[in-house]
N, CA, C and O atoms as a GROMACS GRO file, in nm:
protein
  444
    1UNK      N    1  -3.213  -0.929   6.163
    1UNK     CA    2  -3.202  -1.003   6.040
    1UNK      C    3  -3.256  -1.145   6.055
    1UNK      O    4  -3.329  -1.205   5.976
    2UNK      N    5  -3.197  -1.195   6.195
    2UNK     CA    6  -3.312  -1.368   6.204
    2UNK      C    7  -3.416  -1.324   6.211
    2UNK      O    8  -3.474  -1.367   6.111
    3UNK      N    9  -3.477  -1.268   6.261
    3UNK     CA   10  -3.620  -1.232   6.266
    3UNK      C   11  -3.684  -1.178   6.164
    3UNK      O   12  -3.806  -1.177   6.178
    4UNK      N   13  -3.640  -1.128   6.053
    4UNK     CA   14  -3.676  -1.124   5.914
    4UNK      C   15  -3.720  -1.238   5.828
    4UNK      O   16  -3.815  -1.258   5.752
    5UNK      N   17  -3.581  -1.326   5.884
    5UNK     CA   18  -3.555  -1.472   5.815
    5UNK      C   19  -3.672  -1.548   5.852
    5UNK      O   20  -3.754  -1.590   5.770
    6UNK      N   21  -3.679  -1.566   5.987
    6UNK     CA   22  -3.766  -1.662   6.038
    6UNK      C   23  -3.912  -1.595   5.963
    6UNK      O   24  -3.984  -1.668   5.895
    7UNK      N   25  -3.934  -1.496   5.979
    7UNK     CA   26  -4.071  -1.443   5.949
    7UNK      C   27  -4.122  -1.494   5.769
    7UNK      O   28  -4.223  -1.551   5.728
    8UNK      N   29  -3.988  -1.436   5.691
    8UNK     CA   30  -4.019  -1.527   5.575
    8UNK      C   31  -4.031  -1.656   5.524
    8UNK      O   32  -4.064  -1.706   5.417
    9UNK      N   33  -3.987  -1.702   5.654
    9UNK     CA   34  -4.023  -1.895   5.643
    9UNK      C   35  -4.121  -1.905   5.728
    9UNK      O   36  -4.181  -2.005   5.689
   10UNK      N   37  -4.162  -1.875   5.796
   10UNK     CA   38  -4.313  -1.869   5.840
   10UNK      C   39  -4.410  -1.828   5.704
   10UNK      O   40  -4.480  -1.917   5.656
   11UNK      N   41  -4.413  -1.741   5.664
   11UNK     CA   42  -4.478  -1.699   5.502
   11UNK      C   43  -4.465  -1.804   5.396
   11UNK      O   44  -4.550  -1.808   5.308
   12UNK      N   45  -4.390  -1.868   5.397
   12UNK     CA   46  -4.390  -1.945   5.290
   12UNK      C   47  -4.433  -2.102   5.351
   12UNK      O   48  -4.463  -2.180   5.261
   13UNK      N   49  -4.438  -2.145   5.460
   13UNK     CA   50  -4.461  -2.244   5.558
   13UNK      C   51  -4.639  -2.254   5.536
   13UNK      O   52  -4.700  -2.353   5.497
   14UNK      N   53  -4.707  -2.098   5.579
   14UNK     CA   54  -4.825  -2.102   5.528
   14UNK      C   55  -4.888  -2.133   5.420
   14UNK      O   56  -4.982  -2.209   5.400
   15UNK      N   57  -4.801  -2.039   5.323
   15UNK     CA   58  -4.840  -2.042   5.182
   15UNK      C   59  -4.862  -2.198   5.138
   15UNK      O   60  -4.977  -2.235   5.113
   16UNK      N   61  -4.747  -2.294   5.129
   16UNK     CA   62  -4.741  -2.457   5.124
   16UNK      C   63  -4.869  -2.460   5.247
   16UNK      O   64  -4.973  -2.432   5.186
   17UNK      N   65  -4.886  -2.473   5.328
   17UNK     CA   66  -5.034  -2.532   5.410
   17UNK      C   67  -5.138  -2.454   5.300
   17UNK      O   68  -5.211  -2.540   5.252
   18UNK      N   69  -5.156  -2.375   5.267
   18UNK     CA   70  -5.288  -2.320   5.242
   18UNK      C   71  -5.294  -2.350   5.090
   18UNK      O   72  -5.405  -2.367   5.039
   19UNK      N   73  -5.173  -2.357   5.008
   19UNK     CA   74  -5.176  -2.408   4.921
   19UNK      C   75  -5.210  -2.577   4.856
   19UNK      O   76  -5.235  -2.613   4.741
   20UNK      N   77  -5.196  -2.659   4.987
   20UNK     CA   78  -5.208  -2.769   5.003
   20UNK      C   79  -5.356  -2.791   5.029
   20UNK      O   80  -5.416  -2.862   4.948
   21UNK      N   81  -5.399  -2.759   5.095
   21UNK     CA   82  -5.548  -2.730   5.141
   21UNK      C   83  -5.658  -2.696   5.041
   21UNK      O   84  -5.758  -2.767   5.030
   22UNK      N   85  -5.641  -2.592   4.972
   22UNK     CA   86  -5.682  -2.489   4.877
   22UNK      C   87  -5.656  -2.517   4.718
   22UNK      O   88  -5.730  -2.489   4.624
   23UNK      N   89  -5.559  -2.564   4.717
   23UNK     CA   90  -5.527  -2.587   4.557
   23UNK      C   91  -5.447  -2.691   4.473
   23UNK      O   92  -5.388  -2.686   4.365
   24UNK      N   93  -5.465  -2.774   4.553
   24UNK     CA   94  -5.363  -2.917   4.570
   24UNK      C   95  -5.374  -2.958   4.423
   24UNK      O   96  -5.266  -2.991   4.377
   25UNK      N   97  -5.490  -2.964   4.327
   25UNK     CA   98  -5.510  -3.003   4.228
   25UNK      C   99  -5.458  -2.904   4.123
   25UNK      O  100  -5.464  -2.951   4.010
   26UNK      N  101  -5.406  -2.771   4.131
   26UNK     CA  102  -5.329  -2.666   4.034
   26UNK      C  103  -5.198  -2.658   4.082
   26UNK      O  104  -5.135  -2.600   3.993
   27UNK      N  105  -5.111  -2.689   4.188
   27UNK     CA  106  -5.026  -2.651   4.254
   27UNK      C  107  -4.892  -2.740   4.245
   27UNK      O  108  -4.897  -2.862   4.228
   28UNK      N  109  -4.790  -2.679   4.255
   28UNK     CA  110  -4.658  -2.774   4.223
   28UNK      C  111  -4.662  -2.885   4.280
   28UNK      O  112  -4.559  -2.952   4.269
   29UNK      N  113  -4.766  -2.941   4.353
   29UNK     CA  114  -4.710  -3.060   4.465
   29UNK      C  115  -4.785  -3.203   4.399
   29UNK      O  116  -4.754  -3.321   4.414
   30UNK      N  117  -4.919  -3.128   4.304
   30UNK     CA  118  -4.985  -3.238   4.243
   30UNK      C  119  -4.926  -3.381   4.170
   30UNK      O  120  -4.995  -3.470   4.120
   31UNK      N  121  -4.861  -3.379   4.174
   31UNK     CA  122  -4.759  -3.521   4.114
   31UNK      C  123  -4.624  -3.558   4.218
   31UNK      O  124  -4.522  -3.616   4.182
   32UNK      N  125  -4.656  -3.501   4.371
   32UNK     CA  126  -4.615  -3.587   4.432
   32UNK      C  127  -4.691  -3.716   4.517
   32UNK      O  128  -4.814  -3.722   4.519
   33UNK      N  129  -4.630  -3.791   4.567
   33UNK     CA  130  -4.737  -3.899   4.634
   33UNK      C  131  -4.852  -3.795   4.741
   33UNK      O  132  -4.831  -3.724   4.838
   34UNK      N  133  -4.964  -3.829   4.670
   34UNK     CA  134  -5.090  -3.778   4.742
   34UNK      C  135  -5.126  -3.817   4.903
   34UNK      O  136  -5.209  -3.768   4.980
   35UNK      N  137  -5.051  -3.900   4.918
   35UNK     CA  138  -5.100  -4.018   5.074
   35UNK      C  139  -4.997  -3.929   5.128
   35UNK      O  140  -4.975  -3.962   5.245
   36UNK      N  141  -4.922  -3.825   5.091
   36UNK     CA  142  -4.808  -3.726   5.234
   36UNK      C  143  -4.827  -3.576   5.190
   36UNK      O  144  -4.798  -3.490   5.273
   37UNK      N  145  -4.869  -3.541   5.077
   37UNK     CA  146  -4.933  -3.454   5.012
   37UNK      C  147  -5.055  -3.367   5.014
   37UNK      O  148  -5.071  -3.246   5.028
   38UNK      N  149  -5.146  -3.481   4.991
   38UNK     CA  150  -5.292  -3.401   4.946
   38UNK      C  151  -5.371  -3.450   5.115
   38UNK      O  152  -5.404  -3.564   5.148
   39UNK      N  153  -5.386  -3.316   5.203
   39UNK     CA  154  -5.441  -3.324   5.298
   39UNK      C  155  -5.586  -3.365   5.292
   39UNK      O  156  -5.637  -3.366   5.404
   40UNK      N  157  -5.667  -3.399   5.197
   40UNK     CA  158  -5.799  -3.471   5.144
   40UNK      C  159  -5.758  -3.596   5.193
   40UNK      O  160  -5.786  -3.636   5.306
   41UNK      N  161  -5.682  -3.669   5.099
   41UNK     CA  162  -5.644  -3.846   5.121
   41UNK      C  163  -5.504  -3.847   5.242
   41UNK      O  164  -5.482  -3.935   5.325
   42UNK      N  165  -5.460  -3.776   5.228
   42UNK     CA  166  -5.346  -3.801   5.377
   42UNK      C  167  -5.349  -3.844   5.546
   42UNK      O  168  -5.257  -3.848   5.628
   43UNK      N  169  -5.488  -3.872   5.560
   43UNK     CA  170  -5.505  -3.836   5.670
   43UNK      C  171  -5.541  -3.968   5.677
   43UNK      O  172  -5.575  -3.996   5.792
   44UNK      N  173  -5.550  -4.095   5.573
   44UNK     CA  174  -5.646  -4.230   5.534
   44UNK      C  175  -5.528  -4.242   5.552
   44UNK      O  176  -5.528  -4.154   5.639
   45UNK      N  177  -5.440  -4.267   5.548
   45UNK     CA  178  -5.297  -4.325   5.443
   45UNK      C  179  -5.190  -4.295   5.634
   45UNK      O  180  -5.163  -4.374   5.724
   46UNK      N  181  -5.165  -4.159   5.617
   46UNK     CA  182  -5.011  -4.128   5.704
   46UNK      C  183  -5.042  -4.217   5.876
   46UNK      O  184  -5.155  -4.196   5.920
   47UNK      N  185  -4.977  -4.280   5.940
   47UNK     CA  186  -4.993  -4.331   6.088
   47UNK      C  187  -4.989  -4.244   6.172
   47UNK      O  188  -4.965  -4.126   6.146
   48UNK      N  189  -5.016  -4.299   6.307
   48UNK     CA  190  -5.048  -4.186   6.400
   48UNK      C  191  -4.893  -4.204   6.431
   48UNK      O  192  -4.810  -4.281   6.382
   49UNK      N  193  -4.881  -4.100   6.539
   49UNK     CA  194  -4.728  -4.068   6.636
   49UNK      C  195  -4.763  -4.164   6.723
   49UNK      O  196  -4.884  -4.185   6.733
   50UNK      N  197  -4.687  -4.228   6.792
   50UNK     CA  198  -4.716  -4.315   6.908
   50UNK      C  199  -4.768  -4.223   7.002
   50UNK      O  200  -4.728  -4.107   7.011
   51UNK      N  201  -4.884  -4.287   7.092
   51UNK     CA  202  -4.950  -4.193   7.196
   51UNK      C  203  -5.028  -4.064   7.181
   51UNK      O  204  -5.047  -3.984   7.273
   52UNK      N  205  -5.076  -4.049   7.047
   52UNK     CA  206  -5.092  -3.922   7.029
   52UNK      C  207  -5.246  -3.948   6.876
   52UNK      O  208  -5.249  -4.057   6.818
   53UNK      N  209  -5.309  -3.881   6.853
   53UNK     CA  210  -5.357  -3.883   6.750
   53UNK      C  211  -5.348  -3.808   6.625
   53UNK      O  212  -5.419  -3.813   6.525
   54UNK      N  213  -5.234  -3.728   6.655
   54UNK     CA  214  -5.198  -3.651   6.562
   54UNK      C  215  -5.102  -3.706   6.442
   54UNK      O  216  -5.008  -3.782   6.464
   55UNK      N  217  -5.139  -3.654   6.298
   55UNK     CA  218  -5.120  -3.745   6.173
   55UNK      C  219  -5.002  -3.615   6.122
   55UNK      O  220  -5.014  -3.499   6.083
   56UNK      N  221  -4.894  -3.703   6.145
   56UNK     CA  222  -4.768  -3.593   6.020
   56UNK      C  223  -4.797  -3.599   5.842
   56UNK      O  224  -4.760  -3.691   5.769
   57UNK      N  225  -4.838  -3.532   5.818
   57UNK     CA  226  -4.832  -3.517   5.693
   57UNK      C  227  -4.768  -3.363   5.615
   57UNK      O  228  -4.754  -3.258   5.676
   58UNK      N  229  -4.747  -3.376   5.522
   58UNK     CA  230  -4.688  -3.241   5.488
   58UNK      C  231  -4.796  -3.090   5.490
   58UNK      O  232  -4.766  -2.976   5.458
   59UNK      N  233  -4.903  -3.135   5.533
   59UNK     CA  234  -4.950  -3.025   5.563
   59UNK      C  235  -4.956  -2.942   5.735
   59UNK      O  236  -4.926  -2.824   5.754
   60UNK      N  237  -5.001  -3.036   5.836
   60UNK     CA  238  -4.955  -3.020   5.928
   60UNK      C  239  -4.793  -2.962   5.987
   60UNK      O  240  -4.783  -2.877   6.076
   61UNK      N  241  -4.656  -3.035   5.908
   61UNK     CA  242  -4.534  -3.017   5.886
   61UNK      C  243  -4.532  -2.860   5.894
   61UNK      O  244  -4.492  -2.771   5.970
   62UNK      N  245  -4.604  -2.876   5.761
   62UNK     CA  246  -4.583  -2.677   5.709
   62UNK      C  247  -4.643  -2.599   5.800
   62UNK      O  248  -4.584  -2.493   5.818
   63UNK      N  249  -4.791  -2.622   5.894
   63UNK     CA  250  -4.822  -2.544   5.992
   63UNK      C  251  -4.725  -2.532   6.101
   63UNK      O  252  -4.671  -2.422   6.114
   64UNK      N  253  -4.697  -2.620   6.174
   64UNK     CA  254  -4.569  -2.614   6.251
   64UNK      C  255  -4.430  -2.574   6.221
   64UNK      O  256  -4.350  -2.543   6.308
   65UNK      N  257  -4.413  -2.576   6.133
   65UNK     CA  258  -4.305  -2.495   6.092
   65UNK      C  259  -4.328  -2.388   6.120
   65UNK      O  260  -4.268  -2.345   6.219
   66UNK      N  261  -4.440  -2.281   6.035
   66UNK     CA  262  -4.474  -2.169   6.071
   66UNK      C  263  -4.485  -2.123   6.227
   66UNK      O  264  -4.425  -2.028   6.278
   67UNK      N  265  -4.563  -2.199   6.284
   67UNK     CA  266  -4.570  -2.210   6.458
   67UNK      C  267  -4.396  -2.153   6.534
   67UNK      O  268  -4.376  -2.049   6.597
   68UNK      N  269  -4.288  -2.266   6.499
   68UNK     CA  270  -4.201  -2.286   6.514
   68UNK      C  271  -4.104  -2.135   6.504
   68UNK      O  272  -4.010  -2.094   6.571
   69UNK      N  273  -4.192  -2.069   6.365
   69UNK     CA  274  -4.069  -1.982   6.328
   69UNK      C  275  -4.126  -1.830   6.399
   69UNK      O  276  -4.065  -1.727   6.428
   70UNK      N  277  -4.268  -1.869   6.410
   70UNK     CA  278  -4.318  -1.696   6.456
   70UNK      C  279  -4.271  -1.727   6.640
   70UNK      O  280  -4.257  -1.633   6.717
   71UNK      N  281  -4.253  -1.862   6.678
   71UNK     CA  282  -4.239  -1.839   6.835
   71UNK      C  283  -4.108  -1.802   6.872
   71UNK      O  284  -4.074  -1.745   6.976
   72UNK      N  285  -4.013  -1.853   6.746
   72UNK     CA  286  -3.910  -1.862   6.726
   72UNK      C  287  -3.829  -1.701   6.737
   72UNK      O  288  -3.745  -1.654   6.814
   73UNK      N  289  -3.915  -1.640   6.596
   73UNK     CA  290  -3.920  -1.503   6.630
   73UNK      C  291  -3.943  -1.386   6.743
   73UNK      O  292  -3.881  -1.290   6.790
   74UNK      N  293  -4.055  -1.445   6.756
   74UNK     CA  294  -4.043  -1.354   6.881
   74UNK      C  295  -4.019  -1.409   6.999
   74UNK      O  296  -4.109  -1.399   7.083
   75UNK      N  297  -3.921  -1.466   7.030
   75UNK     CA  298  -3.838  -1.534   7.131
   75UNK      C  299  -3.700  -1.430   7.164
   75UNK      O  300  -3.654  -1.399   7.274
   76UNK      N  301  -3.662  -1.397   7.049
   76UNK     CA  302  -3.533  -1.345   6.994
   76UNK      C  303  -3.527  -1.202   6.973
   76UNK      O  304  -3.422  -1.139   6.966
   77UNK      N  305  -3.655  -1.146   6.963
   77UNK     CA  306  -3.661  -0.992   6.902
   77UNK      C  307  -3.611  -0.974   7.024
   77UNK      O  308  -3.646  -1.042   7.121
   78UNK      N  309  -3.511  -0.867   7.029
   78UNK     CA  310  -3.494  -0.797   7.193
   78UNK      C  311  -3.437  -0.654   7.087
   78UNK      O  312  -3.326  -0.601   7.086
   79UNK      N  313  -3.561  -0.620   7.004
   79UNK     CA  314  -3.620  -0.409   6.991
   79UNK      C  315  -3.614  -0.317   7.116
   79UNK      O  316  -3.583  -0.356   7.228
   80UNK      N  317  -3.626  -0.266   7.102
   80UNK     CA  318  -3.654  -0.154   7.192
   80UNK      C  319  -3.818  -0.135   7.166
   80UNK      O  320  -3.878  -0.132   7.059
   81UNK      N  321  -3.874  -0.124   7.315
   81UNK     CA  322  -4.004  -0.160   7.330
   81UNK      C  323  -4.064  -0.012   7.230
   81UNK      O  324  -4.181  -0.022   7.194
   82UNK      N  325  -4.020   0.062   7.204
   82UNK     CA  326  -4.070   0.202   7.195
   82UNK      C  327  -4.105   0.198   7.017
   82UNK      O  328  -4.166   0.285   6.956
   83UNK      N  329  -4.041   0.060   6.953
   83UNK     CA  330  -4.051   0.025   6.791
   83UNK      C  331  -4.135  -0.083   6.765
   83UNK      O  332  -4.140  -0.134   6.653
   84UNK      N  333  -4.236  -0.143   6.910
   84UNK     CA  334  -4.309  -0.241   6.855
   84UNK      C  335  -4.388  -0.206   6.773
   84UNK      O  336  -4.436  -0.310   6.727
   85UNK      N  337  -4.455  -0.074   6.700
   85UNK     CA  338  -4.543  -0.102   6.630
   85UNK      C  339  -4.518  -0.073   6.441
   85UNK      O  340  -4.581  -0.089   6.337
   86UNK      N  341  -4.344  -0.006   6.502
   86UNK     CA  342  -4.303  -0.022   6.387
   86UNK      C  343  -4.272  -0.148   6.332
   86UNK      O  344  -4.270  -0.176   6.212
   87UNK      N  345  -4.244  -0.239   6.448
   87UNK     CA  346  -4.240  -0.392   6.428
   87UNK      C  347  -4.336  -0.452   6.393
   87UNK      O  348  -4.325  -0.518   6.289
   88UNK      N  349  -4.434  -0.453   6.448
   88UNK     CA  350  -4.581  -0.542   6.417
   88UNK      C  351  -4.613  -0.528   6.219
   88UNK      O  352  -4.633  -0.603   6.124
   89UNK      N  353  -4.598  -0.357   6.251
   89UNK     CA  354  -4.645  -0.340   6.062
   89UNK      C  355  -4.553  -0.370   6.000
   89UNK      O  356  -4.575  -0.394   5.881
   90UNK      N  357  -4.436  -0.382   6.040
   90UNK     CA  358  -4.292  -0.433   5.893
   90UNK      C  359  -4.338  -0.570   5.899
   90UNK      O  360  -4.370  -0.625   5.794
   91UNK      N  361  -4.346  -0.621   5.990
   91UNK     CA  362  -4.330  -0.771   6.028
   91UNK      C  363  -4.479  -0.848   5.913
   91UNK      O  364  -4.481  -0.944   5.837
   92UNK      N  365  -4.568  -0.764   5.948
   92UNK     CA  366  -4.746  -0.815   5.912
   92UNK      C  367  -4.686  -0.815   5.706
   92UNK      O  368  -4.706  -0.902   5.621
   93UNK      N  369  -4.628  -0.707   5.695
   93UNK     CA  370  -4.581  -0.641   5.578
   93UNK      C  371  -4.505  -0.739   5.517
   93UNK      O  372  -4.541  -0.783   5.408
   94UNK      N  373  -4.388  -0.785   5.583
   94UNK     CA  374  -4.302  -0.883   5.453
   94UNK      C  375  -4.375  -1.006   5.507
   94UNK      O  376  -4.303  -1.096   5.463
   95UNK      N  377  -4.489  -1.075   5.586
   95UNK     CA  378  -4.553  -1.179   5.597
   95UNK      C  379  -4.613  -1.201   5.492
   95UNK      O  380  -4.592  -1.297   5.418
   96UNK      N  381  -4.700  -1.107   5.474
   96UNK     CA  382  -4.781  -1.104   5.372
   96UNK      C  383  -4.779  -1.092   5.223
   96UNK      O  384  -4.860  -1.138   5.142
   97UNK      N  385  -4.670  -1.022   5.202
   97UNK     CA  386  -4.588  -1.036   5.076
   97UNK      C  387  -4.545  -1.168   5.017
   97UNK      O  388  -4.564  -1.221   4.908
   98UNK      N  389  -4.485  -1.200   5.122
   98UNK     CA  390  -4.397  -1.370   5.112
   98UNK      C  391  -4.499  -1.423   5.070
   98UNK      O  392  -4.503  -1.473   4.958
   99UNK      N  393  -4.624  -1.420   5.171
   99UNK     CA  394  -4.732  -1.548   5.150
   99UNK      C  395  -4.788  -1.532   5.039
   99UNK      O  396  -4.817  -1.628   4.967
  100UNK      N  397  -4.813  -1.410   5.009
  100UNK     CA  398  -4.932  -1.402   4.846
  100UNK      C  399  -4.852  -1.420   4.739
  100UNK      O  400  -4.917  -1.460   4.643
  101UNK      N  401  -4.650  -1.396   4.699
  101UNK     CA  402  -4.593  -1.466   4.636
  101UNK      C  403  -4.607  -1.591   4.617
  101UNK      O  404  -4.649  -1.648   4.516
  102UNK      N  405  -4.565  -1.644   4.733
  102UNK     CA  406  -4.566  -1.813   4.729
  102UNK      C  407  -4.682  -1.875   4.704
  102UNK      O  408  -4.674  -1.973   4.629
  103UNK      N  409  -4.824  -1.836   4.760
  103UNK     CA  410  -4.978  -1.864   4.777
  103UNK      C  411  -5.021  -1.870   4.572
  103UNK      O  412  -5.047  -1.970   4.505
  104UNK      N  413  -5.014  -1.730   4.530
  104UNK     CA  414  -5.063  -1.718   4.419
  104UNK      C  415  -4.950  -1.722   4.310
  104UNK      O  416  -5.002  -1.713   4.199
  105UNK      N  417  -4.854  -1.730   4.305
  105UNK     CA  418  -4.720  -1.772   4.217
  105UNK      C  419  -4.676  -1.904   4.195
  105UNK      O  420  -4.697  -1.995   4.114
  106UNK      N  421  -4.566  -1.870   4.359
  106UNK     CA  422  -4.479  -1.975   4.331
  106UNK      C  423  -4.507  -2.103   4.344
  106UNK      O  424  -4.450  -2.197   4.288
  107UNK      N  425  -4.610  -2.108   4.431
  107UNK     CA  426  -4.659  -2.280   4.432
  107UNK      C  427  -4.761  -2.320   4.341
  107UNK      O  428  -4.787  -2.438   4.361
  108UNK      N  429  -4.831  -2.270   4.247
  108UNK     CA  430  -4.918  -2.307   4.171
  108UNK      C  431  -4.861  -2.333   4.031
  108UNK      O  432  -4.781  -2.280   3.954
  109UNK      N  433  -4.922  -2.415   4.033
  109UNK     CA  434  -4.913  -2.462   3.848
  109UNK      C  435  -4.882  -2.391   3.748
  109UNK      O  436  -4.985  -2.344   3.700
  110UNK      N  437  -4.766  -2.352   3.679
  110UNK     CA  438  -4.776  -2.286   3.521
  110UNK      C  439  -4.838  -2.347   3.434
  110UNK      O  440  -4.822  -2.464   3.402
  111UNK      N  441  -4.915  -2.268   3.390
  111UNK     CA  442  -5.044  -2.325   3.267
  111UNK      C  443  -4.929  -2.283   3.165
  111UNK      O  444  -4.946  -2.294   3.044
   0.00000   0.00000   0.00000
């Protein structure tokens, strides 16, 4: 069941990155501040981490999250080796679901 969980917040973690990336100008996020937002101008605007050149912005955020939740996941699966591939396809299965909800739905703009 965590590993369900985590997998659908990984899906929706993407969806927000790719939605951010991809459609920033149709998408629920367009009328938040653009300088933590819109990965176009965010990258002018957000500071570095000390020591590092890497820029937190909410798009990066949402990739790592995802990162976070698939390592997360499979950290934890302890299946029986003999169901990984029933695992791989459930797993690929509600990923992908989640993401094309969130991707082409829930994060975009109602006209």
């Amino acid at each position: 069941m965590i590993t369900t969980i985590l997998i659908i917040l990984a899906a929706i973690f993407k969806a927000i990155a790719d939605t951010l990336q991809h459609h920033f100008d149709t998408s629920v996020f367009k009328k938040l501040n653009p300088k933590w937002w819109n990965p176009v101008v965010s990258c002018d605007y957000v500071g570095f981490l000390p020591l590092t050149k890497y820029r937190p912005d909410a798009w990066h955020l949402a990739n790592s999250g995802m990162i976070i939740c698939f390592i997360t996941a499979a950290s934890i699966n302890d299946s029986v080796i003999s169901f990984w591939l029933i695992n791989v396809v459930g797993i690929g299965v509600i990923f992908n679901l989640i993401f094309l909800l969130f991707y082409s739905k829930i994060l975009r703009k109602w006209n």
